[in-house]
RODO-2510 file (C-alpha; in nm, 4 decimals, decimal comma):
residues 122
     n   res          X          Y          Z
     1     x     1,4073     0,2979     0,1016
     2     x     1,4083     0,0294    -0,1794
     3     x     1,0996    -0,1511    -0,3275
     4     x     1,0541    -0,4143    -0,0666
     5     x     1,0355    -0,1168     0,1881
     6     x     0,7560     0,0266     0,0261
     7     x     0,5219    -0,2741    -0,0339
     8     x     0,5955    -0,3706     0,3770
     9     x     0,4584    -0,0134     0,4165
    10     x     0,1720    -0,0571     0,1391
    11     x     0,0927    -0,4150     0,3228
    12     x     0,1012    -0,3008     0,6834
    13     x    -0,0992     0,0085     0,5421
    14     x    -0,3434    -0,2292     0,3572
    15     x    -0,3636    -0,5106     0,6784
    16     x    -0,4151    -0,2112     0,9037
    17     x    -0,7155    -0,0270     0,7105
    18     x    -0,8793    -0,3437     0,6457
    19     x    -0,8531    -0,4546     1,0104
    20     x    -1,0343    -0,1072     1,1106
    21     x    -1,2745    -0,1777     0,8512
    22     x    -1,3337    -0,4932     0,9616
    23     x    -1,4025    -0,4147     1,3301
    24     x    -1,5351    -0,0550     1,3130
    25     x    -1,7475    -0,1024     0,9782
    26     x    -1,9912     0,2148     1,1419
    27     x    -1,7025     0,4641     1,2006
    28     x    -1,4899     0,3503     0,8841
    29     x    -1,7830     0,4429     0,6372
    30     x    -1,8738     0,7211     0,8131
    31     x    -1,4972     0,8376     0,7095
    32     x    -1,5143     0,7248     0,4083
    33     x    -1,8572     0,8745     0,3040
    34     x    -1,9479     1,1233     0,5035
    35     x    -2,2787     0,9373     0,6028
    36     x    -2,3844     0,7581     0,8811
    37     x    -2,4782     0,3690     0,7867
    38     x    -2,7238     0,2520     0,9938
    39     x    -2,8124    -0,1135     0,7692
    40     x    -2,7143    -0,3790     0,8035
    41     x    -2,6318    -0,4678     0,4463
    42     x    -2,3906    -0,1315     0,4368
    43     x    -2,2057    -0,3446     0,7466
    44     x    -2,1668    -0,6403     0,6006
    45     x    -2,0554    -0,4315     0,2724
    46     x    -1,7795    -0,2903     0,4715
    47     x    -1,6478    -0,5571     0,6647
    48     x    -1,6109    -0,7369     0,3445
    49     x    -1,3969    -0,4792     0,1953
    50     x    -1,2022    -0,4878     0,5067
    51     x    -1,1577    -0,8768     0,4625
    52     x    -1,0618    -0,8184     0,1541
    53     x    -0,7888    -0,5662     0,1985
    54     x    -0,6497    -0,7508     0,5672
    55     x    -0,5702    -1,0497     0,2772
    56     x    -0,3793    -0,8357     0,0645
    57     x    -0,1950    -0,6630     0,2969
    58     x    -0,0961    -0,9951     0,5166
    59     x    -0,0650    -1,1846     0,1600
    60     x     0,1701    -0,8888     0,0309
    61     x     0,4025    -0,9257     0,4038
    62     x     0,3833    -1,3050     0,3675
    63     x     0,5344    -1,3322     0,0341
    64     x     0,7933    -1,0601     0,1440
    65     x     0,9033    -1,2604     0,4510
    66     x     0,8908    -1,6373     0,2800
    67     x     1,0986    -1,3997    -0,0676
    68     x     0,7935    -1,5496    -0,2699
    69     x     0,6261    -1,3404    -0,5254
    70     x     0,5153    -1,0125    -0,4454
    71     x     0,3938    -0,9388    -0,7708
    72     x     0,0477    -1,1034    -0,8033
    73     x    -0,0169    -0,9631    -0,4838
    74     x     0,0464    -0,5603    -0,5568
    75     x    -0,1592    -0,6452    -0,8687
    76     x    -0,4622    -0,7812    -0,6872
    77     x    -0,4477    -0,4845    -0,4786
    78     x    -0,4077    -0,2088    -0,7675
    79     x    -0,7320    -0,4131    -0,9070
    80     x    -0,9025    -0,3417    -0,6211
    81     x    -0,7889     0,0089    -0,5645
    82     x    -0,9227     0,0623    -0,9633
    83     x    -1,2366    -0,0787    -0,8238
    84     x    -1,2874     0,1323    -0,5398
    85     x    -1,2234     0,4485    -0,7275
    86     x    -1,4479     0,2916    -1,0364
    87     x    -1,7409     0,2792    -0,7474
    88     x    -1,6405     0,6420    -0,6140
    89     x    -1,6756     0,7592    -1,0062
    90     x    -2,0498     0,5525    -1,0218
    91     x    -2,1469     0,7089    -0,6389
    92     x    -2,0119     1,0459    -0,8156
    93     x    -2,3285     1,2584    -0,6944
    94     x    -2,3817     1,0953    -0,3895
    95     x    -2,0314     1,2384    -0,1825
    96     x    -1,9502     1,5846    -0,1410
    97     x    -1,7172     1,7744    -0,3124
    98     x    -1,3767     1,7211    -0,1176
    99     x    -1,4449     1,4118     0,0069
   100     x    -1,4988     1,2587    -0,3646
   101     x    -1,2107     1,4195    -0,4957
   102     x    -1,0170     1,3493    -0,1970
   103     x    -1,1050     0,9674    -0,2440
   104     x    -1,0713     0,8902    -0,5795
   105     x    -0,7294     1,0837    -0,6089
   106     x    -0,5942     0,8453    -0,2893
   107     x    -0,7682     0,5089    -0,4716
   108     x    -0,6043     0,5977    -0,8101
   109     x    -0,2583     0,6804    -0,6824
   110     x    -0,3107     0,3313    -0,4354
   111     x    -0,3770     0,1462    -0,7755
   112     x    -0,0915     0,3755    -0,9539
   113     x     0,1909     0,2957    -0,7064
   114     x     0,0836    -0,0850    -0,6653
   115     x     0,1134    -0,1400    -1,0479
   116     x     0,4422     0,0482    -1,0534
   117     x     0,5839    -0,1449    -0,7646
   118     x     0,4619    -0,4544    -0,9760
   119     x     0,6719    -0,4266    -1,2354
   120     x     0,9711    -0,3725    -1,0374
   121     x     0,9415    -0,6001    -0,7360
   122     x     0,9917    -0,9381    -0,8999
***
């Protein structure tokens, strides 16, 4: 599996999570915190993350498939990855045990392998 491999994988991933996000914002942070959203605001809040992460992913295949590059693209997405586990680290006290740990360990490696991929994709 070489490095073009992987980010189809990481953007399918990506395209796929955010899509689930996007349509299922309810059962998605349910998953993801362990508590049952019933505002509006934590909705919208989801959906937007899942907007956010269907355009990496499709942005990430898109490049792939025209051979533009990658690169700007894996880096957006390790930005956002750092993000998400910066807000896991501020909502510290607010998840249980596993599920933080669980979390931030997934959104740090996310960030991890997109930056490596980065710097050898292009």
């Amino acid at each position: 599996m070489d490095e073009k491999d992987l980010v189809r994988m990481l953007g399918f991933g990506r395209a796929a999570l955010g899509t689930l996000s996007f349509l299922a914002p309810k059962r998605t942070a349910r998953f993801w915190t362990g508590e049952s959203p019933e505002m509006a605001v934590s909705h919208m809040a989801v959906r937007g993350m899942g907007a956010r992460d269907v355009a990496l992913g499709l942005g990430m295949l898109i490049a792939l498939e025209n051979d533009g590059p990658v690169r700007g693209w894996l880096e957006a997405s390790a930005l956002a990855d750092a993000g998400d586990a910066a807000s896991t680290i501020l909502s510290w006290k607010r998840f249980g045990s596993v599920r933080k740990v669980g979390w931030l360990a997934i959104e740090l490696a996310a960030a991890y392998y997109a930056m490596q991929l980065a710097d050898s994709i292009d």
